[in-house]
C-alpha positions in Angstrom: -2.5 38.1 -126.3 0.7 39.8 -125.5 3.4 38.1 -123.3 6.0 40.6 -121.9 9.6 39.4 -121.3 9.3 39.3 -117.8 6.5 37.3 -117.5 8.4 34.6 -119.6 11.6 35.4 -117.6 13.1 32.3 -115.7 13.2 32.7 -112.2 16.5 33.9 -110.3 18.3 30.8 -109.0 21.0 31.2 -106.1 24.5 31.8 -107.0 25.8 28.8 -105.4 23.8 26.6 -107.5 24.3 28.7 -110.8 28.6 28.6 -110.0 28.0 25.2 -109.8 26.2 24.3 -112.9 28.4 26.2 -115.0 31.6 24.2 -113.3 33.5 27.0 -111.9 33.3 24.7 -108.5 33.2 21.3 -108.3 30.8 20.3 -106.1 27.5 23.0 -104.5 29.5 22.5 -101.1 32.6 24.3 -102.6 30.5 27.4 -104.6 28.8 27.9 -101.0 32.7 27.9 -99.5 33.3 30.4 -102.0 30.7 32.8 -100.8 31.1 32.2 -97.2 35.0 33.0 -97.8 34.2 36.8 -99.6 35.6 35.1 -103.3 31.9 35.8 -105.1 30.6 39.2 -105.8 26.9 39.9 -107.9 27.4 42.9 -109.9 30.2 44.3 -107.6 28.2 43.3 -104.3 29.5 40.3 -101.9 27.5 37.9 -102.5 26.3 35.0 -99.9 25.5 31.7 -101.4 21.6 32.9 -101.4 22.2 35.3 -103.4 19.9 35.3 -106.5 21.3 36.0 -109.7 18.7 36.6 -113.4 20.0 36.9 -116.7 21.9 40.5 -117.3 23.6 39.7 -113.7 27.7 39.7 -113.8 29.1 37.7 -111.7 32.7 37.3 -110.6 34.6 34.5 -108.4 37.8 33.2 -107.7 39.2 30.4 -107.3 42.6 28.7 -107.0 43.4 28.3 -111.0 42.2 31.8 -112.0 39.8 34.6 -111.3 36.6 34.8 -113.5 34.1 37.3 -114.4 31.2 35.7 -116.5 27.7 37.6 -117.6 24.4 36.1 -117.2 23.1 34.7 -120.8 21.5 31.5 -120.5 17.9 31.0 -119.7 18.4 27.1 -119.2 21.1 27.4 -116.7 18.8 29.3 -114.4 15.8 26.8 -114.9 17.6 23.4 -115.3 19.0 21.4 -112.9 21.3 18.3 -113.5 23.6 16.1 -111.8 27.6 15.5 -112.1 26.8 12.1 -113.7 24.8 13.8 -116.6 27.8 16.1 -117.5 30.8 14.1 -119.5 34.1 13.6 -117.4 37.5 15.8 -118.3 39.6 13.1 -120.4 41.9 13.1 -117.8 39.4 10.8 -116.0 38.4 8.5 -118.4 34.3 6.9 -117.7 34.6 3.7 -115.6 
């Protein structure tokens, strides 16, 4: 049996959600902000926070520390959800 690449594909997740798993916002609330407030595009479009993005997809945001333009690469971010208490703290905030 043959499996194409698109039937193994991930599906899309919403651009809020995937800004937020790769930390370019802190918190979901803030990535949605973003969106609402025109500083998220999807391959050059204004994106809203339902926005779905797939792997191949560039996305671009800013924020107050820098502007960022990041490619779509990772299957697992697209498929995989996890808390803030599963990702390690900056040292600047040592674990309680």
């Amino acid at each position: 049996m043959i499996v194409s690449a698109m039937e193994t594909a991930p599906d899309p997740t919403r651009v809020d959600v995937w800004l937020w798993a790769v930390r370019i916002y802190r918190t979901r609330s803030e990535a949605t902000a973003a969106c609402r407030g025109g500083k998220v595009r999807v391959n050059r479009r204004a994106a809203k926070a339902s926005t779905q993005v797939k792997i191949g997809d560039r996305v671009e945001a800013i924020t107050v520390v820098a502007a960022w333009s990041m490619a779509v690469v990772a299957e697992w971010l697209l498929s995989f959800a996890f808390g803030a208490s599963s990702v390690p703290r900056p040292p600047e905030f040592p674990p309680r």
